[in-house]
Kinemage of the C-alpha trace (Angstrom):
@kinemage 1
@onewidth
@group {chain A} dominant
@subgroup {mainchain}
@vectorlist {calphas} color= white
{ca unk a 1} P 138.060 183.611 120.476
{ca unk a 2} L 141.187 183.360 118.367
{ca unk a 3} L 142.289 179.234 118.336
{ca unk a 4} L 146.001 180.361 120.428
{ca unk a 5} L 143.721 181.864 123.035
{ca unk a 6} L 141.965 178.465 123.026
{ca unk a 7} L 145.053 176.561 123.177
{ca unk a 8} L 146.675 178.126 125.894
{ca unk a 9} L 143.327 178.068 128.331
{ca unk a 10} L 142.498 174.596 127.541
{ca unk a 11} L 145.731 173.841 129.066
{ca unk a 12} L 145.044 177.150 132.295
{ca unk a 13} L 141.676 175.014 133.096
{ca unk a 14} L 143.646 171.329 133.443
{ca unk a 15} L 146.087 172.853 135.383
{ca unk a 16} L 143.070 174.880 137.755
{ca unk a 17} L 141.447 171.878 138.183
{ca unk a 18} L 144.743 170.192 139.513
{ca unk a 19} L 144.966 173.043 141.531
{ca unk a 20} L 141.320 173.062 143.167
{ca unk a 21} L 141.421 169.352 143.819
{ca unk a 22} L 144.784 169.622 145.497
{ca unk a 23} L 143.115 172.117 147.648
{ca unk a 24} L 140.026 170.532 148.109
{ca unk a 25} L 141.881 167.474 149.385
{ca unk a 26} L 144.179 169.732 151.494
{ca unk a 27} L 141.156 170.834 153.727
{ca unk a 28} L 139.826 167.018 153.941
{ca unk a 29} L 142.553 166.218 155.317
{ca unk a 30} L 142.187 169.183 157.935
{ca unk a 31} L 139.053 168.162 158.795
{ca unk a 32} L 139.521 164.446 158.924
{ca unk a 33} L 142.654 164.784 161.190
{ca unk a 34} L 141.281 167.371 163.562
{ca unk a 35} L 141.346 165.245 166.552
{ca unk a 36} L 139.423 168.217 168.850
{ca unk a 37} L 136.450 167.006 166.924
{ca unk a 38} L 134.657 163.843 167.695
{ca unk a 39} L 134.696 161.471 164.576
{ca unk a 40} L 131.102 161.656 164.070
{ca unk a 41} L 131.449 165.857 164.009
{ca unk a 42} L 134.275 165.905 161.330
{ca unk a 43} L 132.409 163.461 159.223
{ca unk a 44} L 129.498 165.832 158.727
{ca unk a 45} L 131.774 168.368 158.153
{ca unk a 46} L 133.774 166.299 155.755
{ca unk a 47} L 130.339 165.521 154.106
{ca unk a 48} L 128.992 169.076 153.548
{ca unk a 49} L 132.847 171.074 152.830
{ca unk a 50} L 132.680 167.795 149.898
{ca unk a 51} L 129.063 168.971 148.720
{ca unk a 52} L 130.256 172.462 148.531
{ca unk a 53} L 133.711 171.630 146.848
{ca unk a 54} L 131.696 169.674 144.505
{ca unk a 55} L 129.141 172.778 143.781
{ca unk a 56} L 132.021 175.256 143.092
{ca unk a 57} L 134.020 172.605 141.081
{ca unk a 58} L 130.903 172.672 139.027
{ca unk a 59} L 130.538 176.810 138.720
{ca unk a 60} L 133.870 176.522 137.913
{ca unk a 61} L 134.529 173.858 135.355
{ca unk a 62} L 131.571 172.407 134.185
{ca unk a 63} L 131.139 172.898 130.726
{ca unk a 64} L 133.965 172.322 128.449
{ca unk a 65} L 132.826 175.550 125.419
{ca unk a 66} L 134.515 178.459 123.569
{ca unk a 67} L 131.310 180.164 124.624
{ca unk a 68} L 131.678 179.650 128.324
{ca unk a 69} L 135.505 180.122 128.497
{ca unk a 70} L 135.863 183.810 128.716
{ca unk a 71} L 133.346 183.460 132.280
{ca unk a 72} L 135.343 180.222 133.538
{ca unk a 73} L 138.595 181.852 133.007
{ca unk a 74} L 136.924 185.083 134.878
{ca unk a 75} L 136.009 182.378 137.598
{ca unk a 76} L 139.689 180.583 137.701
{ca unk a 77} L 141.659 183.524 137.992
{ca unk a 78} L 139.041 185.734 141.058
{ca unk a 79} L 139.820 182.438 142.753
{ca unk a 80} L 143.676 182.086 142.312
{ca unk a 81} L 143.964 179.216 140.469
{ca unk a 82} L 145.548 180.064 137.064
{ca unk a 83} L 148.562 179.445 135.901
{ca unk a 84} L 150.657 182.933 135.197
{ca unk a 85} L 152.744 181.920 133.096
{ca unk a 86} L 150.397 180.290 131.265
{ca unk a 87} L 148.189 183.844 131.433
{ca unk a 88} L 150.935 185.894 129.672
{ca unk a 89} L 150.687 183.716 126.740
{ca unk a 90} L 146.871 184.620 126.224
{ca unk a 91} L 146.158 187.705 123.524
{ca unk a 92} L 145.593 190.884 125.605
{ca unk a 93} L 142.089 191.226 124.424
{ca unk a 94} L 141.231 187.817 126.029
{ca unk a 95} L 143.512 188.445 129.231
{ca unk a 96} L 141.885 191.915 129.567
{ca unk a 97} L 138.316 190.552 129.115
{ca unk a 98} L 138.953 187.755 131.803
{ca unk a 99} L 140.440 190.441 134.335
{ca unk a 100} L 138.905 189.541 137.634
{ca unk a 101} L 139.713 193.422 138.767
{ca unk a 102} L 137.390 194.946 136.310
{ca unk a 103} L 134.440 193.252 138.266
{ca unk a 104} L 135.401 194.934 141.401
């Protein structure tokens, strides 16, 4: 991995992670203000969409490697969460390699 491709998704992962936990907190607060529910319903809901969150945060992020970025950046972009400005600025080897479309 050439050191500008490392540069530039050091900074696409902060920014994903920003992103995800924005998102994650977005659907808390769904669930936790859903007054159809009863409170003891949206708290086990809470509970478990946090235990999932947590899981994918995990796939997603854990992990911090040259070795694993080319899969995490795979990951981050399938799920919408990188930066495109920040994805023109990669080499077009790496970009190409961490095309979510050439899975599908």
């Amino acid at each position: 991995m050439k050191e500008s491709d490392w540069k530039i998704f050091k900074k696409i992962k902060e920014k994903a992670l920003e992103s995800f936990c924005l998102q994650a907190f977005d659907r808390y607060s769904a669930v936790i203000n859903n007054e159809k529910e009863d409170a003891h319903d949206r708290y086990i809901t809470h509970y478990n969409l946090v235990r999932e969150k947590d899981k994918e945060l995990g796939r997603l992020f854990d992990g911090h490697s040259r070795s694993r970025a080319s899969m995490q950046l795979l990951l981050i972009r399938k799920n919408g969460l990188a930066d495109e400005e920040l994805l023109q600025q990669l080499s077009n080897e790496f970009f190409q390699e961490t095309d979510p479309e050439k899975l599908i």
